[in-house]
C-alpha positions in Angstrom: -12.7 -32.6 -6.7 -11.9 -33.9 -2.9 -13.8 -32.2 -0.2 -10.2 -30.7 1.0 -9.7 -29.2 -2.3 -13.2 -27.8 -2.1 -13.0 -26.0 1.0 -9.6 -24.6 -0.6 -11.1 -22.9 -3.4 -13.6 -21.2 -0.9 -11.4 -20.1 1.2 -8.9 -18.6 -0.7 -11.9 -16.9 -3.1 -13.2 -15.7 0.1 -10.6 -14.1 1.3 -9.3 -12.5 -1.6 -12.9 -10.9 -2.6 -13.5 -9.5 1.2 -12.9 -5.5 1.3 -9.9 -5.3 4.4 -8.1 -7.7 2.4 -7.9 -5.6 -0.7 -8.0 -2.4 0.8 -4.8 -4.2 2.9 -3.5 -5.7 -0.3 -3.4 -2.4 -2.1 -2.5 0.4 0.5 0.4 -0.7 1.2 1.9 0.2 -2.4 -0.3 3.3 -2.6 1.5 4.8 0.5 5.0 3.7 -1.0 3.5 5.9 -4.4 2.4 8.7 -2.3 5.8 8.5 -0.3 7.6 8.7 -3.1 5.3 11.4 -5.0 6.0 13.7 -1.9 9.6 13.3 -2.5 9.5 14.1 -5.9 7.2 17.1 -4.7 9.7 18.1 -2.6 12.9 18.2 -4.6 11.0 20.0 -6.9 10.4 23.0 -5.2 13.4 22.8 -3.3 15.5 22.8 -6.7 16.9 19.9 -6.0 18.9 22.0 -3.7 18.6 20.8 0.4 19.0 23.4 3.3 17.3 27.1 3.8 16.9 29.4 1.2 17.0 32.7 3.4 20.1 33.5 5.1 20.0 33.1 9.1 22.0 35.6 11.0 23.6 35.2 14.0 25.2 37.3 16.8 28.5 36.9 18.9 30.4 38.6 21.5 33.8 38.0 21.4 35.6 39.3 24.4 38.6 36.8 24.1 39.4 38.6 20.3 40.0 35.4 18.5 37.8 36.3 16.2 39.1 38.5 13.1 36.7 38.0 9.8 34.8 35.0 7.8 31.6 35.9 9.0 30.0 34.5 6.0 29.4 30.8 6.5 27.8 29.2 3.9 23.7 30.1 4.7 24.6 31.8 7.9 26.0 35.2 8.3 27.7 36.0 11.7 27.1 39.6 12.8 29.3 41.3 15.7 28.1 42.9 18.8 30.5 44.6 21.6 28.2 42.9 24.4 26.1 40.8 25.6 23.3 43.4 26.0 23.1 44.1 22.9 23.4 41.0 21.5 20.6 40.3 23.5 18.1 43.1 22.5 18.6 41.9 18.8 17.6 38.5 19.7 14.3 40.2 21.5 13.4 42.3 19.0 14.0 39.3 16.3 17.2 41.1 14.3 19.0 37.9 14.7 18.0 34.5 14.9 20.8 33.6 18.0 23.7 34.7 19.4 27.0 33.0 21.1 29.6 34.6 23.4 33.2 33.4 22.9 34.2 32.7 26.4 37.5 35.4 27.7 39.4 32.0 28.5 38.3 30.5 25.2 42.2 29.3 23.8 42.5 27.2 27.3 38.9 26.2 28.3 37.1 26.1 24.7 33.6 27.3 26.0 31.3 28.9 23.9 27.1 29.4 24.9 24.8 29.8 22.9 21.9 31.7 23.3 18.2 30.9 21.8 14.6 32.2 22.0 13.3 28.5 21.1 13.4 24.9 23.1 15.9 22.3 21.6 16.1 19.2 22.3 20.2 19.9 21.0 22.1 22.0 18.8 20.7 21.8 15.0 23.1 20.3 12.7 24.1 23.5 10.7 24.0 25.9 13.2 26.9 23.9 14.8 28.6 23.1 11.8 28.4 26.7 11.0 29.8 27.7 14.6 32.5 25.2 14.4 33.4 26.6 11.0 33.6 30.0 12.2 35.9 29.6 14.9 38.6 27.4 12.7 38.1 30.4 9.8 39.1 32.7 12.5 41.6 30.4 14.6 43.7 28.6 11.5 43.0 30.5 8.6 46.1 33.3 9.1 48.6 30.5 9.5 47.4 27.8 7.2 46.2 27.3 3.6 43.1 27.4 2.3 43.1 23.6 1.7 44.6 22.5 4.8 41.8 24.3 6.8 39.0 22.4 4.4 40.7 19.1 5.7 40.6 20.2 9.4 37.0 20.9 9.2 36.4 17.4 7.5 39.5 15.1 8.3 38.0 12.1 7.7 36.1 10.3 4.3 35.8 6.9 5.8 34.5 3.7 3.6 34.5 0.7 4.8 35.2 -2.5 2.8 34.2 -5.8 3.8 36.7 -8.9 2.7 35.5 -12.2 2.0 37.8 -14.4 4.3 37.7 -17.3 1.8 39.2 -14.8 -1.3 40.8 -12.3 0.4 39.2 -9.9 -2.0 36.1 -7.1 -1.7 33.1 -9.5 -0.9 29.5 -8.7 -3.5 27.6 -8.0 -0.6 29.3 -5.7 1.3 26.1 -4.7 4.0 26.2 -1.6 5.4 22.6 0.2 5.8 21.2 -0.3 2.3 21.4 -4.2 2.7 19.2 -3.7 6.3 16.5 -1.2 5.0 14.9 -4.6 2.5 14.9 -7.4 5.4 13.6 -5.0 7.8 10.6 -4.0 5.3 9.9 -7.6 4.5 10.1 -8.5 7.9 6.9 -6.0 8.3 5.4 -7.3 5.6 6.1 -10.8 6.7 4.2 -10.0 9.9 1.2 -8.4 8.3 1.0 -10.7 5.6 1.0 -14.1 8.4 -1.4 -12.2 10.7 -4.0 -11.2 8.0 -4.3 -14.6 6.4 -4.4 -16.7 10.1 -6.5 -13.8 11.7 -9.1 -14.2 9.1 -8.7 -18.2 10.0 -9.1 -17.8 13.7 -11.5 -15.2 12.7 -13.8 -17.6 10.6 -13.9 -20.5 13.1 -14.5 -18.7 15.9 -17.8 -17.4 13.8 -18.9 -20.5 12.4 -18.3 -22.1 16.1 -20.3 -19.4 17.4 -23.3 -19.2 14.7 -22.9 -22.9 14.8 -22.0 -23.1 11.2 -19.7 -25.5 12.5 -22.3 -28.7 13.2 -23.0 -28.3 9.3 -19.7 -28.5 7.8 -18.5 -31.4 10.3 -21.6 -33.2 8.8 -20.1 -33.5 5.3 -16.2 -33.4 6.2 -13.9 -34.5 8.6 -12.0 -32.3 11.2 -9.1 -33.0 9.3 -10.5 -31.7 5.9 -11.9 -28.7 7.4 -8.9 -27.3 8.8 -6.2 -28.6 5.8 -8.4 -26.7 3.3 -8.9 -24.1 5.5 -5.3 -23.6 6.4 -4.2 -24.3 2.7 -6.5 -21.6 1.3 -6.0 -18.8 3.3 -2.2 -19.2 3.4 -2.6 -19.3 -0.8 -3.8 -15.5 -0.3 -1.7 -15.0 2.3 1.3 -15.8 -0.8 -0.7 -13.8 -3.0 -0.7 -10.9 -1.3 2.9 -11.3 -0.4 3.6 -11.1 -4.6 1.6 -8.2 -4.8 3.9 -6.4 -2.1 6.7 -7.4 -3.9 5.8 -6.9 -7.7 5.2 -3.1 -6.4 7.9 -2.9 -4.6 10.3 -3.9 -7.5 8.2 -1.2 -10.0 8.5 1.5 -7.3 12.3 1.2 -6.6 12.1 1.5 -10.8 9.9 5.1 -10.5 12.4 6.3 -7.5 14.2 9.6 -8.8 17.3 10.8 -7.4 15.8 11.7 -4.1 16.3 7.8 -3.0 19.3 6.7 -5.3 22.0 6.6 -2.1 19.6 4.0 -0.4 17.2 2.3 -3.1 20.7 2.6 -5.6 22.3 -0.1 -3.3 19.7 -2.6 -2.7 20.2 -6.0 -4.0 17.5 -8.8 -4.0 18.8 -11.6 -4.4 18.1 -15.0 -4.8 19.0 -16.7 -2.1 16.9 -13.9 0.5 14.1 -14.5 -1.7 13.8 -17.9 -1.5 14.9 -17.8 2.1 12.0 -15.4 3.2 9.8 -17.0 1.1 10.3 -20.1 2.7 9.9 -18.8 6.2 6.6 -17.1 4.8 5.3 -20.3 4.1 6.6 -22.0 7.6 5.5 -19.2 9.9 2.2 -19.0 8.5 1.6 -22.7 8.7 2.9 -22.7 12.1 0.4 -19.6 13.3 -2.4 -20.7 11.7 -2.1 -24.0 12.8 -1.9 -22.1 16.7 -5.0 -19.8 15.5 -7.2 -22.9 14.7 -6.7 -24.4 18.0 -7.4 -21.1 19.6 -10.8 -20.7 17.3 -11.9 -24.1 18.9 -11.3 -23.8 21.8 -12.7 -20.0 22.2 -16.6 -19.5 22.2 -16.8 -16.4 20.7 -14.8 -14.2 18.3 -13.4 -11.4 21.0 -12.5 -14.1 23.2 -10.4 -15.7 20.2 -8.7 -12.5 19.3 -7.8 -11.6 22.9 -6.2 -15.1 22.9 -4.5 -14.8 19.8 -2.6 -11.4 20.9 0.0 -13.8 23.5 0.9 -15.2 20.1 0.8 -12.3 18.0 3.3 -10.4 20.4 5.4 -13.5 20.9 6.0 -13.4 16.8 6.6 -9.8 16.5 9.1 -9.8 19.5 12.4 -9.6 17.7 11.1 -6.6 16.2 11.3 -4.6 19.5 14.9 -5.8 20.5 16.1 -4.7 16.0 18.6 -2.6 17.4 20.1 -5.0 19.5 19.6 -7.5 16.3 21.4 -5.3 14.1 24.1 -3.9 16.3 24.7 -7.9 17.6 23.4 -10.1 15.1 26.0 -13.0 16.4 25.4 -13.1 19.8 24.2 -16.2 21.9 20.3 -13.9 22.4 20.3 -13.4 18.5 21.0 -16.9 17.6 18.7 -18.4 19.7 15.6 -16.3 18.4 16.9 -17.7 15.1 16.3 -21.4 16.4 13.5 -20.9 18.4 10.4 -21.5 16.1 7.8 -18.7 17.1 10.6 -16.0 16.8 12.2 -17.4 13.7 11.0 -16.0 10.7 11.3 -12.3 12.0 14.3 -12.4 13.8 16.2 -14.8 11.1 15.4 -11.8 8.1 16.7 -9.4 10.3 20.0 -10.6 11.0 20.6 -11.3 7.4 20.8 -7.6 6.8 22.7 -7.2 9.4 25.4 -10.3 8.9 26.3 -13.6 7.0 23.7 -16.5 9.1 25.7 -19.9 8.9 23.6 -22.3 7.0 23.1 -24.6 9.8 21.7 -22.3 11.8 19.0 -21.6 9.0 19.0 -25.6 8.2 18.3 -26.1 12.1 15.6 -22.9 12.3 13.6 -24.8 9.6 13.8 -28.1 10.7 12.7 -26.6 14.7 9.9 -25.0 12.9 9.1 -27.9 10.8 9.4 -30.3 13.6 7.4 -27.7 15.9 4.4 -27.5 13.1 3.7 -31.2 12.8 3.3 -31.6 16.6 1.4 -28.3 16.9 -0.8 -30.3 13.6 -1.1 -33.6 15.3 -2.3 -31.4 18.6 -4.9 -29.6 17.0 -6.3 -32.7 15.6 -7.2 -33.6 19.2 -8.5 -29.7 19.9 -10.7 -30.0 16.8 -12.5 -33.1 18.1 -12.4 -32.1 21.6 -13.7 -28.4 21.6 -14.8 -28.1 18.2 -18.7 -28.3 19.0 -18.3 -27.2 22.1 -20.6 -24.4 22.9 -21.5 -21.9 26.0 -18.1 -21.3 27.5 -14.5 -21.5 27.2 -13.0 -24.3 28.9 -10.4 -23.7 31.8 -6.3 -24.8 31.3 -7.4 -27.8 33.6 -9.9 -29.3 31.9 -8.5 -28.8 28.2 -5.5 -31.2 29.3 -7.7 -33.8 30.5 -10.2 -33.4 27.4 -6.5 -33.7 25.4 -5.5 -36.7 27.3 -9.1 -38.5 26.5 -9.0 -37.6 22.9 
């Protein structure tokens, strides 16, 4: 067995038997359980049934008279009162849970307020639906039928269908929410997964620079076979891990009831995003850890290291904080070019396809950018390694480590 192949089968033992990267490796699944227990939990002592189970009762004054009957809307019972006054001692004395007053003018101006003993950041939901309700009961239901009033109060069912220009016909993947929620959660996972195998990198070198560990191993390998193995190993955990997430994540969309059918009923995995986020797995990792080596030679101890790493960390995870602009505009000139650009790549590339259809050169040019960006990254470290590698005491200054690169 080569030496390179040797330091492999350390690292990646190393790293899969140390306690964070289990307890990593396993909670993520657990909390998916848990979320999903709680669900179940839930529905079952809600019946299955959303919404209140008590009726909630409220007031209205109604000096404009518009209002004639159909107090009963759905959980919510509207009880008269011939002022405001009163109205309002029922709210203080906790008889009702609210109360509105239908403005005099209401026919021409439409103003109703409503009056609450709690802070709101707005109306709830079903307090307005049940208001709105009310008022077309009251306003339309003398002159119309029954089912023409249902349709005023909900006019609109709207689906939309994506075509496939090239057919004409309904396109398989027809996006919409469901096909964002998986690329979103991988994208996390991507992130987590890339940072915990090339932390534990920059980690490691930074402590064997620092316990001088390092003078040892550069005694019986080369710079070159210390950092492939090292590199190679902890990115094979790295894809271990990665399974894991997924193997779990494929048995609990199985164990997920009812509760998440509208969402977890219209995911579809396919192929082709596998193997495309697999593949920018394996790129951005080789990419970072390649960046976190350099940093853990050049850094003299491990804070120092990790402080450095962050600029890189947050440049990787960037695309994250702009996802709604991602999602909302996945074709536009900003989106693209965190596709091509080979530190934002992997992140911002998943996103966007849940959001839209990437051309294939863009993805063909990302990869080759990142490739292309990874072998000169590589062929920089080489000269880091021998440069900084035993270097002990301090951390060099941005001068002197371009000179020191220019001389190795």
């Amino acid at each position: 067995m080569n030496k390179t192949a040797i330091i492999f089968k350390h690292e990646f033992l190393t790293l899969i038997r140390r306690t964070g990267f289990i307890i990593m490796t396993v909670a993520i699944p657990l909390l998916a359980l848990v979320f999903i227990a709680g669900g179940e939990i839930l529905s079952a002592i809600t019946g299955g049934e959303p919404g209140p189970a008590d009726t909630v009762e409220i007031g209205y004054v109604d000096p404009s008279s518009v209002i004639s009957g159909h107090e009963e809307q759905g959980f919510i019972k509207f009880i008269r009162f011939e002022s405001i006054e009163a109205a309002n001692s029922n709210l203080v004395a906790g008889d009702i849970a609210e109360y509105i007053v239908i403005d005099p003018d209401y026919l021409d101006s439409g103003a109703v307020a409503r009056f609450t003993p709690s802070r709101e950041l707005e109306v709830p939901g079903d307090r307005f639906v049940a208001i709105r309700d009310f008022l077309l009961d009251n306003l339309l239901g003398p002159a119309v039928s029954p089912d023409l009033l249902d349709r005023a109060k909900a006019p609109v069912n709207l689906s939309s269908i994506r075509v496939d220009p090239a057919t004409g016909l309904p396109s398989e993947d027809q996006g919409g929410f469901a096909a964002l929620v998986l690329p979103y959660l991988f994208s996390i996972l991507l992130v987590m997964a890339i940072f915990t195998s090339s932390g534990y990198l920059l980690q490691g070198l930074a402590e064997e620079k620092e316990n001088r560990v390092m003078e040892v191993l550069l005694s019986s390998v080369s710079a070159r076979e210390l950092i492939t193995g090292k590199v190679l190993g902890l990115g094979a955990a790295g894809l271990a891990q990665m399974a894991v997430w997924l193997l779990s994540a494929r048995f609990l969309a199985d164990m997920a009831s009812q509760n998440f059918a509208d969402v977890l009923g219209a995911l579809e995995v396919s192929v082709y995003f596998v193997t495309v986020a697999l593949a920018y797995f394996i790129m951005g990792y080789l990419l970072y850890a390649i960046i976190m080596a350099a940093v853990g030679s050049i850094t003299s101890t491990v804070r120092e290291s990790q402080q450095l790493a962050t600029i890189f960390s947050l440049l990787a995870v960037s695309p994250l904080w702009g996802l709604v602009f991602l999602v909302e505009n996945p074709d536009h000139p900003a989106a693209v070019f965190l596709t091509l650009f080979p530190f934002t790549a992997p992140i911002a590339t998943i996103i966007r396809i849940g959001a839209t259809e990437v051309p294939l050169w863009q993805i063909a040019a990302s990869m080759g950018l990142m490739a292309a960006t990874t072998i000169g990254l590589l062929l920089l470290s080489a000269k880091v390694f021998r440069a900084f590698l035993l270097m002990y005491g301090k951390t060099p200054k941005l001068g002197e480590i371009v000179r020191m690169l220019r001389q190795a």
